[in-house]
N, C-alpha and C positions, 0 to 999 in steps of 0.2 A: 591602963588599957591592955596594954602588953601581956601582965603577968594572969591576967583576965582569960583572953583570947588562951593563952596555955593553958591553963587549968582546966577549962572549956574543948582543948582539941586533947588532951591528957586524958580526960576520962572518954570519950571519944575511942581515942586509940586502946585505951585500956579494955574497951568492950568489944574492939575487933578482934583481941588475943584471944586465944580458945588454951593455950598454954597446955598442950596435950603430953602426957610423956608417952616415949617412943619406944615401939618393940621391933622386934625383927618383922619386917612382913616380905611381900613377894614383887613388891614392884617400886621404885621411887617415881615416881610423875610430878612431874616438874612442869609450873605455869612460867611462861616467859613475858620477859618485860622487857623494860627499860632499868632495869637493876639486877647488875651484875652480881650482888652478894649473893640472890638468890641461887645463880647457878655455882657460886662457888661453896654454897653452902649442902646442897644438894651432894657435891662431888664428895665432900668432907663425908658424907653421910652413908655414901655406898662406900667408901676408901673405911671406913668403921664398922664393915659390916651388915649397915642394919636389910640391906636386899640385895639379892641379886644381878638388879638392871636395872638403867633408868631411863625414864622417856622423859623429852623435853619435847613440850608444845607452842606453837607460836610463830602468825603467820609474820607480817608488819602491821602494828598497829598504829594509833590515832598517835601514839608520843613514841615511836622508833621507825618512822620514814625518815630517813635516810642516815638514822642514826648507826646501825649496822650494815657490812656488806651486802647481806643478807636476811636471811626470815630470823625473827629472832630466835626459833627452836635451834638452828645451826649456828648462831652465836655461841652461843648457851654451853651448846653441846659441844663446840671446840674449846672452850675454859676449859671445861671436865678434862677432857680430854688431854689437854696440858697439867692438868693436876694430877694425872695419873690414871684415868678413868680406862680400862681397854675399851677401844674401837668398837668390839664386838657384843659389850653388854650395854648400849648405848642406840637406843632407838629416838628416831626423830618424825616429827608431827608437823609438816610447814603450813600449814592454809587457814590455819583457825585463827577468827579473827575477834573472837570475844570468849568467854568464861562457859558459858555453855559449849560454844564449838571444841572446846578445849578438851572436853569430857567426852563430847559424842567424838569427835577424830581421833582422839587418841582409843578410847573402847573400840572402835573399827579395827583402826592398826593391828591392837595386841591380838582381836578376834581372828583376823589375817594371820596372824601369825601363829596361831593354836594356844597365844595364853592369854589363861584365866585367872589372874591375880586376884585372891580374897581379901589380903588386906595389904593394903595401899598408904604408902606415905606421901602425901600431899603436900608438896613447898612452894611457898609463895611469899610474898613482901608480907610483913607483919601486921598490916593495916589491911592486908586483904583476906585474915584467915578465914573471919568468918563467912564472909560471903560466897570463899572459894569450895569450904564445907558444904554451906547449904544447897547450892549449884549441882555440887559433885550428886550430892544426895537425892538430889532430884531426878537428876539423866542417868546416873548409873545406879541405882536401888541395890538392896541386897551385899552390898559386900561391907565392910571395915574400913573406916577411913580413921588414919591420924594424919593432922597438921602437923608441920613446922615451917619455918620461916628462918632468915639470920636474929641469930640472940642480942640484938642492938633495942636499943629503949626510945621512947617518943624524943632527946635531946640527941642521941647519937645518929639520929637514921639519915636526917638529913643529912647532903653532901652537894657536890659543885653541879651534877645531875637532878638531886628530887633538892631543891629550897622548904624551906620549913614553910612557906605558904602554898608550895606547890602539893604538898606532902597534907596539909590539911583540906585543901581545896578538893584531891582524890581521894582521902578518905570520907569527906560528908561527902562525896556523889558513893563511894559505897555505902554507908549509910542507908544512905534515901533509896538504890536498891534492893539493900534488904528488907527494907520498908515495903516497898510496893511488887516487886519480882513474883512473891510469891502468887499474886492473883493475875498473873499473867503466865504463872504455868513454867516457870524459867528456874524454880529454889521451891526448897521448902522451907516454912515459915521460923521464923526466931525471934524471940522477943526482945521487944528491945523497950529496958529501961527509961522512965518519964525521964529518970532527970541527964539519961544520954541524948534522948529527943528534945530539951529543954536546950542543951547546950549546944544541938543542930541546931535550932531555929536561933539560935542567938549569933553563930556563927556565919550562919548565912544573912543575916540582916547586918553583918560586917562587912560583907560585899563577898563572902567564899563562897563563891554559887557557879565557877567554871567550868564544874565538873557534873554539875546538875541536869537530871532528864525534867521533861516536861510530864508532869499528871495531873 
C-alpha cells in the first residue's frame, strides 16, 4: 500500500513542477509559508544575481499562527537578510492571506513604489508551482513569469515541519484548486492529466482529503 500511495503522490508532485530555467529578470517575489527553504532559496537567488530585489508576501496564514513572531513576509524576509540580502533591496507584503492576495498586494506595493517589473521570478514550495503560476497569470496579465522553488525531490522535501502526509494532503487540495479555481475567476486554466486526476481520486479515497475545498 505504501509504495502505492508514492507512486500515486510522485506523479502528483511531478505535475506541480513547471521546472522552468531561470533568466535574469527585474524582481524576485517571493510566496511565504511555513517553509523556510523557500526564503532561503529565494536569497541564494538574488546573492547570484538573477534581480535586483525581492519582495516576500505573507500575511499569517491557516498553518503559521503562531508559528512565527510575526507575518510571515517578515520572517522570510529577516533569513535573507541574515544571508546577506541588503535591507534596502528587500520589500515586504504583510496582509495577504491566500495566493491570489499575494499578487494583488504585492502589484499594489511595487505600483506605490514606481516599479514595474516585466519579468518576475516567482518562488514558492515545489508542490505549489503550478498553481502559484496560474494565479499569478490571472491577477497580474501581461508580464513574464518564471517559477522556481528549493531543488529538493518528492523523498527529500519532507522534514520535522511538512510529514510526508502533510505534504501530500496540501498538494491534492492544490490539485483540486487548479481543477476548479479557474471557473471561479481566481487562475487560469491548466490541464491536468487523467492519470494525475486518477491518482487524486485514489489518494483521496485513502483518507488525504485535509486540504480539500468543498464543490
Amino acid at each position: 500500500m505504501v509504495s502505492k500511495i508514492h507512486l500515486q503522490a510522485k506523479r502528483i508532485w511531478d505535475y506541480h513542477l513547471l521546472s522552468d530555467s531561470l533568466e535574469k529578470s527585474d524582481c524576485i517575489f517571493v510566496l511565504c509559508s511555513n517553509d523556510v527553504r523557500v526564503a532561503e532559496h529565494a536569497a541564494r537567488l538574488y546573492l547570484e544575481g538573477y534581480a535586483p530585489y525581492i519582495v516576500f508576501s505573507g500575511g499569517v496564514g491557516e498553518l503559521t499562527k503562531g508559528l512565527y513572531p510575526g507575518s510571515e513576509a517578515e520572517w522570510f524576509a529577516s533569513i535573507a537578510a541574515d544571508m546577506g540580502v541588503p535591507q534596502e533591496r528587500i520589500f515586504v507584503e504583510t496582509q495577504s492571506g491566500n495566493t491570489g492576495e499575494n499578487v494583488q498586494f504585492t502589484r499594489s506595493l511595487l505600483e506605490a513604489k514606481g516599479l514595474e517589473p516585466e519579468r518576475l521570478i516567482l518562488v514558492q514550495k515545489p508542490f505549489m508551482e503550478r498553481r502559484a503560476y496560474a494565479t499569478f497569470m490571472k491577477q497580474w496579465p501581461g508580464k513574464q513569469v518564471l517559477v522556481a522553488s528549493p531543488p529538493l525531490s518528492f523523498d527529500e522535501y519532507p522534514n520535522e515541519q511538512l510529514t510526508y502526509s502533510d505534504v501530500i494532503n496540501v498538494m491534492l487540495g492544490d490539485l483540486q484548486r487548479i481543477k476548479y479555481y479557474p471557473e471561479q475567476g481566481f487562475a487560469i486554466a491548466q490541464e491536468i492529466p487523467d492519470d494525475v486526476w486518477t491518482a487524486f481520486e485514489s489518494l483521496v479515497k485513502l483518507g488525504f482529503d485535509e486540504h480539500l475545498i468543498t464543490v
